[in-house]
C-alpha positions as CSV (number, residue, x, y, z in Angstrom):
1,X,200.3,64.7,265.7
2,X,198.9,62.9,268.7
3,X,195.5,62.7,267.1
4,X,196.5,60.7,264.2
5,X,198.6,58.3,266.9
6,X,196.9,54.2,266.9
7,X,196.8,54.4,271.0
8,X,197.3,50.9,272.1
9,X,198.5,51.6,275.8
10,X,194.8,51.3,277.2
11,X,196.1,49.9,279.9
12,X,197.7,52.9,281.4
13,X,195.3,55.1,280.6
14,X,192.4,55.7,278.5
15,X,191.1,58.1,276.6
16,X,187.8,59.9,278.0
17,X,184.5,58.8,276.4
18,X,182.5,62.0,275.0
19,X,179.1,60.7,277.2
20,X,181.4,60.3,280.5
21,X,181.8,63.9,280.4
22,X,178.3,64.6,279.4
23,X,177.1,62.9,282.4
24,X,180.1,64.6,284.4
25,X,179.7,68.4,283.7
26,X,176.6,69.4,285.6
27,X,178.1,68.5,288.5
28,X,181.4,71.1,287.5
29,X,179.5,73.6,286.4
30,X,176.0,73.5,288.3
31,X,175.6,71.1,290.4
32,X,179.2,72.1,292.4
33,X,178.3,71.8,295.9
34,X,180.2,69.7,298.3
35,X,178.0,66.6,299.5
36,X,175.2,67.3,302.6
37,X,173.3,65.7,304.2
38,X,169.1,66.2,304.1
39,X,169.5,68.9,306.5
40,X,172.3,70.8,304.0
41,X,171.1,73.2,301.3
42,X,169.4,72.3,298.4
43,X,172.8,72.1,296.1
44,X,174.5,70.4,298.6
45,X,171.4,67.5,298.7
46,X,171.7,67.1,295.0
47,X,175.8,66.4,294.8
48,X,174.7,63.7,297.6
49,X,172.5,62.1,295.5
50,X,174.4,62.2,292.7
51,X,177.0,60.1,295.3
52,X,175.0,58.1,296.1
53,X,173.6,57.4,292.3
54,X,177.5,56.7,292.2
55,X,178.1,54.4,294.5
56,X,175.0,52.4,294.4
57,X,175.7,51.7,290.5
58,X,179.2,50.7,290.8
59,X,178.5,48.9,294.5
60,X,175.4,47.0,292.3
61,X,178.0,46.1,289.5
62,X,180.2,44.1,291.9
63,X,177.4,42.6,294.0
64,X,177.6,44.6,296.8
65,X,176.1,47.0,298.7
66,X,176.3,50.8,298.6
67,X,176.9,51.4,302.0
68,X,179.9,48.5,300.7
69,X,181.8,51.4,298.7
70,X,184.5,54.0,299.3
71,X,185.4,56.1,296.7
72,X,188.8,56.7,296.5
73,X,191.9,58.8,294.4
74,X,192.5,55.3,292.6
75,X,193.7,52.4,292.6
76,X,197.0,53.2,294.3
77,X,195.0,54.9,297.3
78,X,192.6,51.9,297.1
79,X,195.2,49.5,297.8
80,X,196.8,51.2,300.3
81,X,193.7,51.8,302.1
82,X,193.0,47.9,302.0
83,X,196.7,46.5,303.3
84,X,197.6,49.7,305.5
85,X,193.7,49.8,306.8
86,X,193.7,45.9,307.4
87,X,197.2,46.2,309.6
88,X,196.1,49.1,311.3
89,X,192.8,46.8,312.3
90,X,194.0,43.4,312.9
91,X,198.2,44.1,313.2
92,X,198.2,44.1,317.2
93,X,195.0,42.0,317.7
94,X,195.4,38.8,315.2
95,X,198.6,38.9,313.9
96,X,201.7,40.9,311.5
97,X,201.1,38.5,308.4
98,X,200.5,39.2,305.2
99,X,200.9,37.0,301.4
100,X,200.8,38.7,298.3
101,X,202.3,37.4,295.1
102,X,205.5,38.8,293.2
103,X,203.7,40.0,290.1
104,X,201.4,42.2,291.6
105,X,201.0,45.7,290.7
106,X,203.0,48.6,292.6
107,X,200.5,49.5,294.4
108,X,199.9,46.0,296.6
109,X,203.9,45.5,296.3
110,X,205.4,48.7,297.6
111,X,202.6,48.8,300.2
112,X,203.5,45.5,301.3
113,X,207.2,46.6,301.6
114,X,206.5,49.5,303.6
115,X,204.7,46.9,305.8
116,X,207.7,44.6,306.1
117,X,209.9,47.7,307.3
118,X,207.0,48.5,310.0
119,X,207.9,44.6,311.4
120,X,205.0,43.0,309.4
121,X,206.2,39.1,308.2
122,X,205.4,39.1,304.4
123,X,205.2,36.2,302.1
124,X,205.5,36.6,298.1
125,X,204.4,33.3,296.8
126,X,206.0,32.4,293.2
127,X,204.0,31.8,290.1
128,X,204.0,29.4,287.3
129,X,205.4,30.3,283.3
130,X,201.9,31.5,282.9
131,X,201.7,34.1,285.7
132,X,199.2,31.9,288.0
133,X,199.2,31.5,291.6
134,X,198.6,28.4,292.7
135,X,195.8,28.4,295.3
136,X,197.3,25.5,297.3
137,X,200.5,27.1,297.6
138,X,197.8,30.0,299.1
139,X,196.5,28.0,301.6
140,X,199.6,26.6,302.6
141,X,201.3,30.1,303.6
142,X,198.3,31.0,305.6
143,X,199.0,30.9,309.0
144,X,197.4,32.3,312.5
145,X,198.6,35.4,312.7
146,X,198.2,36.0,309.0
147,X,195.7,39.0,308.6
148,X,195.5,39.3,304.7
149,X,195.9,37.6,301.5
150,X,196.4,40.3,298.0
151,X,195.8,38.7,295.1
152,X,195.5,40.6,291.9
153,X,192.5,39.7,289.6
154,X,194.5,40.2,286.3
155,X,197.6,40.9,285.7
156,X,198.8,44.5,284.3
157,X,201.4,43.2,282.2
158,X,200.7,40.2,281.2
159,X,197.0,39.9,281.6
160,X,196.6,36.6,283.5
161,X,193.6,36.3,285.3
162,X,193.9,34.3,288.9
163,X,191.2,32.0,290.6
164,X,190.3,34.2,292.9
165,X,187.5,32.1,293.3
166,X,189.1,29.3,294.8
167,X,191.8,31.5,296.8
168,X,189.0,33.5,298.5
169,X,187.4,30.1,299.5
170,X,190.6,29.2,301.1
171,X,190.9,32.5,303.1
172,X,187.3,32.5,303.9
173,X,188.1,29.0,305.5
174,X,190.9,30.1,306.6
175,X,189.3,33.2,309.0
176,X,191.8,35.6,306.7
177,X,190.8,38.5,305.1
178,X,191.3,38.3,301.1
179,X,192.1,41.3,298.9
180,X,192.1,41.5,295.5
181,X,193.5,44.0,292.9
182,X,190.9,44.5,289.7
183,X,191.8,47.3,288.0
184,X,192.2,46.0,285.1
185,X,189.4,43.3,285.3
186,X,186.3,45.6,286.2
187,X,183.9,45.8,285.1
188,X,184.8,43.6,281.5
189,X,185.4,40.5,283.2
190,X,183.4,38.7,286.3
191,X,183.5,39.3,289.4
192,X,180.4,39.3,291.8
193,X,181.0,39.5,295.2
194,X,177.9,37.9,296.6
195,X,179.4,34.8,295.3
196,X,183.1,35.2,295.6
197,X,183.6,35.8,299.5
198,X,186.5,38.4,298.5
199,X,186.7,41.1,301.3
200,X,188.2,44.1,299.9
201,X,188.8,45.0,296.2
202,X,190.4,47.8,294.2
203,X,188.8,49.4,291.3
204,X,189.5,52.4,289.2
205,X,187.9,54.4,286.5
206,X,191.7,55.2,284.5
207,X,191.2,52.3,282.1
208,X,187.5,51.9,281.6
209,X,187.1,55.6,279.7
210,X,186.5,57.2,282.5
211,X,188.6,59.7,284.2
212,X,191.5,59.9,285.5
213,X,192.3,60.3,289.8
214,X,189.1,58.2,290.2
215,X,188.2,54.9,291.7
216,X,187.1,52.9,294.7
217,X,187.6,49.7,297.4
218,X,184.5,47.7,297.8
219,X,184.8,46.9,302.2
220,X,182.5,44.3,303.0
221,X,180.3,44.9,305.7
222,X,181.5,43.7,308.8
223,X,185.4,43.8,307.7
224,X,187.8,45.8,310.2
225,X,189.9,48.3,308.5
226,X,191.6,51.5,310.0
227,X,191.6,54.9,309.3
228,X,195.0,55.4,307.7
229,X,194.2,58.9,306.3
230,X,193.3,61.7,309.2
231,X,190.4,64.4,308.4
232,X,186.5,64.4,308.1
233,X,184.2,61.7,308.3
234,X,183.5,61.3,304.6
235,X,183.4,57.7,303.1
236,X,181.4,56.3,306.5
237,X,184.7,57.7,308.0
238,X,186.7,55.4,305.8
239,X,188.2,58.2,303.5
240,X,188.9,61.8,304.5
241,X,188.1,64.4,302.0
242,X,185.7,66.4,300.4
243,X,184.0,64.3,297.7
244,X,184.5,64.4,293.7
245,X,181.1,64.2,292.7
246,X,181.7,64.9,288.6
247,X,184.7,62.1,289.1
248,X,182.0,59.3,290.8
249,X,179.5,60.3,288.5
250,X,182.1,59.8,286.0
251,X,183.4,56.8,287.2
252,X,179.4,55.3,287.2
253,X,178.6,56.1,283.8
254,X,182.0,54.7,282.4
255,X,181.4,51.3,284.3
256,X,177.9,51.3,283.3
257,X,179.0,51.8,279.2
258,X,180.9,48.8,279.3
259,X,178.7,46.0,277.4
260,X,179.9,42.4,276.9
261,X,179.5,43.1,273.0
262,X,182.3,45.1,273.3
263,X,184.3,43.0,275.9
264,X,183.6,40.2,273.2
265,X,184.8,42.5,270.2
266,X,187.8,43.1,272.2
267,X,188.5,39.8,273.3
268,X,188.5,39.3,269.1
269,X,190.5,42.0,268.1
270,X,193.2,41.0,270.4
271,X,193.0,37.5,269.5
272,X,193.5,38.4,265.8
273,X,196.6,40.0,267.4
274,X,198.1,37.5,268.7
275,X,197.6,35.1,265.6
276,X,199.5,37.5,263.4
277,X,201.9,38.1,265.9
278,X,202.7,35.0,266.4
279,X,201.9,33.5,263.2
280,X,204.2,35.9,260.9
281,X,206.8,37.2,263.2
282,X,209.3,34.2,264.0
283,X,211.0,34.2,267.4
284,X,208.0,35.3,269.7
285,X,207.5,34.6,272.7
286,X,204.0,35.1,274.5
287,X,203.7,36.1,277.8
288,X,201.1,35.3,280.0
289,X,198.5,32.1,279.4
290,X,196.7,32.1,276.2
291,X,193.3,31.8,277.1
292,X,193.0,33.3,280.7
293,X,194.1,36.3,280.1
294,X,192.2,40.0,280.1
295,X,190.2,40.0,276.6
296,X,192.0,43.2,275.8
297,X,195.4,42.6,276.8
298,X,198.6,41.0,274.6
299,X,202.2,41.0,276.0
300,X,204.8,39.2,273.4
301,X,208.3,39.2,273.4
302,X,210.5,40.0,270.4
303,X,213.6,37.9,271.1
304,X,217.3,39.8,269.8
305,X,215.8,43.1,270.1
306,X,215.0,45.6,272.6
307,X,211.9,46.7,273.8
308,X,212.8,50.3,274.0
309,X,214.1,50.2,270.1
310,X,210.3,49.1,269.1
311,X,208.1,51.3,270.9
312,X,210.7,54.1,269.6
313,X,210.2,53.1,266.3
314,X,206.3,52.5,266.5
315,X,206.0,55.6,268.0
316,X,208.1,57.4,264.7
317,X,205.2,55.4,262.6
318,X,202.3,56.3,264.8
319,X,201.7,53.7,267.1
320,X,201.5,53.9,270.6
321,X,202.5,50.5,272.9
322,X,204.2,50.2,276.2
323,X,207.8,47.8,276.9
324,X,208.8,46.0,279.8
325,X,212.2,46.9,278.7
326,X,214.5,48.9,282.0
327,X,215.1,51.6,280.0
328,X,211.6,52.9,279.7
329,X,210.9,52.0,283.8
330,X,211.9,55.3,286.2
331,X,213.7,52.3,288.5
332,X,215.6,50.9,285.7
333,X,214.7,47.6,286.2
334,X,213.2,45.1,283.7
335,X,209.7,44.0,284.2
336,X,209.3,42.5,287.7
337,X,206.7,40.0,286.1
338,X,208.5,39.1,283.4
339,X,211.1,37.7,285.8
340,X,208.5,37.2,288.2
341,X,207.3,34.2,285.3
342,X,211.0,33.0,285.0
343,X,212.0,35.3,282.1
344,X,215.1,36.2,281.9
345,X,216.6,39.9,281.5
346,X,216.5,39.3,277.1
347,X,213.1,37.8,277.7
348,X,212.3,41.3,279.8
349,X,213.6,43.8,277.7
350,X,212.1,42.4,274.3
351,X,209.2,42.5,275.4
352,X,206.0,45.0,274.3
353,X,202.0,45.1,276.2
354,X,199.5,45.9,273.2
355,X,196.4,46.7,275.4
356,X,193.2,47.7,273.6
357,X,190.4,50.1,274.1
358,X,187.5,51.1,272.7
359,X,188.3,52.9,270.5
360,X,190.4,50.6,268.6
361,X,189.8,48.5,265.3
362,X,190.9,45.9,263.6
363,X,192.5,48.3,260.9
364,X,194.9,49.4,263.9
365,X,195.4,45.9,264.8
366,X,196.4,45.1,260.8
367,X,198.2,48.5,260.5
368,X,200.3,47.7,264.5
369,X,201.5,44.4,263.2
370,X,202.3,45.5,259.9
371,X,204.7,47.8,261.2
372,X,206.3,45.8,263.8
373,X,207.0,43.1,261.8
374,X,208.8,45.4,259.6
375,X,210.7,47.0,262.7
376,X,211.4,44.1,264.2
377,X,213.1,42.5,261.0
378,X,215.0,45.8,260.8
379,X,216.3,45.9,263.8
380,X,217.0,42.0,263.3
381,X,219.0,42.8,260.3
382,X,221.4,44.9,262.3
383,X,221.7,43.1,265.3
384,X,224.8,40.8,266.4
385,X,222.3,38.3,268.4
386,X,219.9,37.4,265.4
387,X,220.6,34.0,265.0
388,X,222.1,32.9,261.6
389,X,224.6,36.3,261.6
């Protein structure tokens, strides 16, 4: 059954590609050994230099240096370590400040939370109906005792991307440290730190077709950050924890696969989305901006229906998409960035992320919006808020 499902939830997860485990499975089977140094035994040497391999590819990606990254569990742990390992640095010596924005991902939001409760001041700046935080309203929050700025690259919902360009200017003038969330941004879009002055920023291989439990928080040199996880010294004594060599090698080769042919072919396939979408179906709404948005991501809403009835009845016809809608979310609350963009709850729970991969085509594109626009009109038909009945 699940074979012959159209998988358009690549934004959750993503399904492995064949040459990531290639390039992963000496180092399960052979090559097994946890990392040594030169002084270790021979095995041992090799899994470091395979690490190292790792971390210099992915470090060289985002403009930095390989003594720059820290592999990681994901991008939860990679966030975590950035806010909680900035606070632990800077909390009694500069200041208990921190500004994120309210869309953010989980990760940056519950981790600023648990900060508030530990007496740290946090500020969660508004943004505008497209999902963008205004970088004046960035530099305005800043204060003295402010340690860190979070500000995600894209959006996971909606798929707007920020100017983090401009916002890590202001911090950089500022003498604040600036993180930034791009989990869903690396490696398809931008983002080179040698000319961005961004401090810290969250990666992960989950959506790129590599595996799953993998990722990574380029620390620039120079930039204080505590230990927040006790152990060994791995990770320059970042990040306790024996290695997963197969999962950075992994988490290389999948970063490395990503062309901007495909980005662009992407980028296409979702437009062509979107047209349809909003071309043939009548009361849509998009979410998100039009044009800055991830090149794989579209969020619409389906006004007088509920999110959770679509991706129900998708799923009967083989499609697999993701809501915003309460009832699919373990908290039971609508989509925070729905509201977060001044939706309201019917704007929220109509509404459905298409999020493509690379494994997609158009004929799943043609075949996805075939089939919601006849289960949307369905569930029109029978429904009490459809205007005209």
């Amino acid at each position: 059954m699940f074979g012959e499902t159209v998988y358009l939830d690549n934004a959750a997860a993503t399904r492995l590609d064949e040459r990531v485990l290639e390039a992963m499975k000496p180092y399960l089977f052979d090559t097994y050994a946890v990392a040594t140094s030169e002084f270790g035994y021979s095995m041992g040497i090799e899994a470091r230099e395979a690490l190292d391999r790792a971390r210099a590819s992915l470090a060289a990606r985002l403009g930095g240096g390989a003594e720059e990254f820290i592999f990681t569990s994901g991008s939860t742990e990679s966030s975590n370590m950035a806010l909680k390992g900035v606070a632990l640095a800077l909390g009694e010596k500069k200041g208990r400040h921190l500004i994120t924005s309210r869309i953010e991902d989980f990760p940056v939001l519950n981790t600023a939370a648990t900060l508030g409760k530990q007496g740290f001041k946090v500020t969660v700046l508004d943004v505008d109906a497209d999902g963008l935080v205004d970088p004046s309203a960035v530099e305005k929050a800043i204060s003295s005792d402010t340690v860190v700025v979070s500000i995600q690259h894209a959006n996971q919902e909606i798929g707007t991307v920020q100017d983090i360009a401009s916002i890590a200017e202001i911090c950089r003038a500022k003498g604040t440290l600036f993180h930034t969330d791009a989990t869903h941004s690396f490696p398809r879009l931008p983002l080179d730190v040698s000319k961005i002055p961004a401090d810290l920023v969250t990666v992960a291989a989950h959506a790129i077709h590599g595996p799953k439990g993998m990722g990574g928080l380029y620390l620039r040199s120079g930039t204080p950050l505590g230990k927040w996880m006790d152990g060994g010294f791995q990770e320059f004594n970042r990040r306790a924890g024996v290695e997963d060599i197969a999962g950075a090698v992994g988490f290389a080769t999948a970063a490395e696969l990503i062309t901007d042919e495909e980005t662009a072919r992407l980028r296409a396939l979702r437009d062509r989305l979107l047209d349809r979408v909003l071309g043939e179906i009548p009361y849509t709404t998009l979410n998100g901006h039009r044009t800055r948005r991830l090149p794989q991501n579209a969020n619409v809403t389906f006004h007088y229906v509920e999110g959770e009835s679509i991706t129900l009845q998708l799923d009967m016809r083989g499609f697999a998409v993701s809501t915003g809608s309460a009832c699919f979310s373990k908290s039971l609350e609508a989509s925070h960035v729905i509201l977060g963009i001044g939706g309201d709850h019917e704007r929220a729970h109509g509404s459905v992320r298409f999020s493509l991969g690379r494994y997609n085509t158009q004929e799943d594109v043609d075949g996805v919006v075939d089939a919601i626009a006849e289960v949307v009109g369905e569930l029109r038909a029978i429904s009490p808020l459809t205007p005209d009945h």
